[in-house]
C-alpha positions as CSV (number, residue, x, y, z in Angstrom):
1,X,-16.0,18.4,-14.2
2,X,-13.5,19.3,-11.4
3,X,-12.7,17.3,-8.3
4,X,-11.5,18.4,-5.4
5,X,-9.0,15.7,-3.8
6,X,-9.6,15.2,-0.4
7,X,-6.7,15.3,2.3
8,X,-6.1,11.9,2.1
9,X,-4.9,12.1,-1.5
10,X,-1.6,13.4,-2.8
11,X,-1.5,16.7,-4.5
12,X,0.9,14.9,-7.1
13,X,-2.1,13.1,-8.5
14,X,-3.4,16.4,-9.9
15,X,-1.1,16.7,-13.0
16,X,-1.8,13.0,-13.6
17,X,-5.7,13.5,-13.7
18,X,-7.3,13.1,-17.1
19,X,-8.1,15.9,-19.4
20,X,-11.5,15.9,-18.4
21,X,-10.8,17.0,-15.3
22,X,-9.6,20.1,-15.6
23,X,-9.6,22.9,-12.8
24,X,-9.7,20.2,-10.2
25,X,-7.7,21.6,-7.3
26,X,-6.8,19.6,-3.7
27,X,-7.7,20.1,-0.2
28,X,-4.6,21.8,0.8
29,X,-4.1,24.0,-2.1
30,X,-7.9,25.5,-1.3
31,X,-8.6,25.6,2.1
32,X,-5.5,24.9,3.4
33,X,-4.1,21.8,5.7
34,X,-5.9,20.6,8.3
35,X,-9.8,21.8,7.2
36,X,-12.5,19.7,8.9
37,X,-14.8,17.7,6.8
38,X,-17.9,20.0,6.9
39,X,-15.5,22.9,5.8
40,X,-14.7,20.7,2.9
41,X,-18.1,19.8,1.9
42,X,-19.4,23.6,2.1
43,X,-16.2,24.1,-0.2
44,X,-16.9,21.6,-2.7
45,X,-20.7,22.9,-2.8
46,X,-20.2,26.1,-3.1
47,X,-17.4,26.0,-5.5
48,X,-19.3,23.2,-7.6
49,X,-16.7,20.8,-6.7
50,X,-16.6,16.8,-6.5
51,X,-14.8,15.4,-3.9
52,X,-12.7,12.6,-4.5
53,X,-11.9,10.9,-1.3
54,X,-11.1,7.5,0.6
55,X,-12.6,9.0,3.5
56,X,-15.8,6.7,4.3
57,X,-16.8,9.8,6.0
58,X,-17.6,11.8,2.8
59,X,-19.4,8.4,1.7
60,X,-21.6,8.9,5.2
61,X,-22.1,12.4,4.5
62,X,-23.1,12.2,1.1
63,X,-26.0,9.2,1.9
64,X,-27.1,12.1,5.2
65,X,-27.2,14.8,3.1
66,X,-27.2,14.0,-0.7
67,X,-26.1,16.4,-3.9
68,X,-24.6,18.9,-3.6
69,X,-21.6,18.3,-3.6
70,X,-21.1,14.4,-5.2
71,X,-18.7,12.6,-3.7
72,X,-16.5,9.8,-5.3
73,X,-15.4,7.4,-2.5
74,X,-12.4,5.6,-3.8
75,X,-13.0,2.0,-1.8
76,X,-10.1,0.9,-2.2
77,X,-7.1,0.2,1.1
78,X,-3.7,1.1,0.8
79,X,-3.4,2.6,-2.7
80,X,-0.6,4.1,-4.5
81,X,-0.6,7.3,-6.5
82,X,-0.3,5.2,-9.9
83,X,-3.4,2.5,-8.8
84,X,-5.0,5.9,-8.2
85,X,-4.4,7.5,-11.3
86,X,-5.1,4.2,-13.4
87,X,-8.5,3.7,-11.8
88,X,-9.3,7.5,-12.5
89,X,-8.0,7.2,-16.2
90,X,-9.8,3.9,-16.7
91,X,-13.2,5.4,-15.1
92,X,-13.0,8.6,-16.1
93,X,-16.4,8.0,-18.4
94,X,-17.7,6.3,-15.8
95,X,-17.1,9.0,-13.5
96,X,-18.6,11.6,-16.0
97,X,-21.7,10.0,-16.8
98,X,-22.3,10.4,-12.2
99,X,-21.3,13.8,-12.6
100,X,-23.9,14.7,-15.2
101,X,-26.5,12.7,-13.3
102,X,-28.4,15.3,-11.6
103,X,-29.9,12.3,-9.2
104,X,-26.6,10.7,-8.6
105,X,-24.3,12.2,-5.4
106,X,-22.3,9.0,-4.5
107,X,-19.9,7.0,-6.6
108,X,-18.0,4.2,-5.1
109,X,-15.1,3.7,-7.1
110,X,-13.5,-0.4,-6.1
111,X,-10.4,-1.7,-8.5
């Protein structure tokens, strides 16, 4: 499964993502700073993408519009890189299981 992180998230969490994840890329790295959240979302579709975001926006657009691409909203305020990479490591079943789930297109994500 490969997430793309959203803008919001650091680049420096990719190295700490779990195996699993592999081929996830960030926002930056693919489209480049700056890309508006519909450019995103055509991105993350097209390239069969998850976005990982703590943009409630994504959440909105995923409810509007539905699969593809899923979304993981991480509902959590003010988090660090590490409380970021523990949820992911501790979830990362979790987060499996909604990416396999070809009804599934939003997973909140809450410590």
């Amino acid at each position: 499964m490969r997430l793309l992180l959203d803008e919001n998230l650091s680049e420096t969490l990719l190295p700490r993502l779990p195996h699993a994840f592999e081929g996830s890329s960030h926002v930056r790295l693919k489209l480049g700073e700056g890309t508006p959240d519909r450019g995103v979302w055509d991105a993350a579709a097209s390239g069969g993408f998850t976005i990982i975001t703590l943009d409630s926006d994504f959440e909105a657009m995923s409810v509007l519009r539905g699969a593809p691409p899923k979304v993981i909203w991480l509902a959590i305020h003010n988090p660090s890189n590490a409380r970021i990479a523990k949820l992911l490591a501790s979830r990362a079943d979790m987060i499996l299981r909604f990416g396999a789930d070809p009804e599934a297109a939003l997973l909140a994500l809450r410590e």
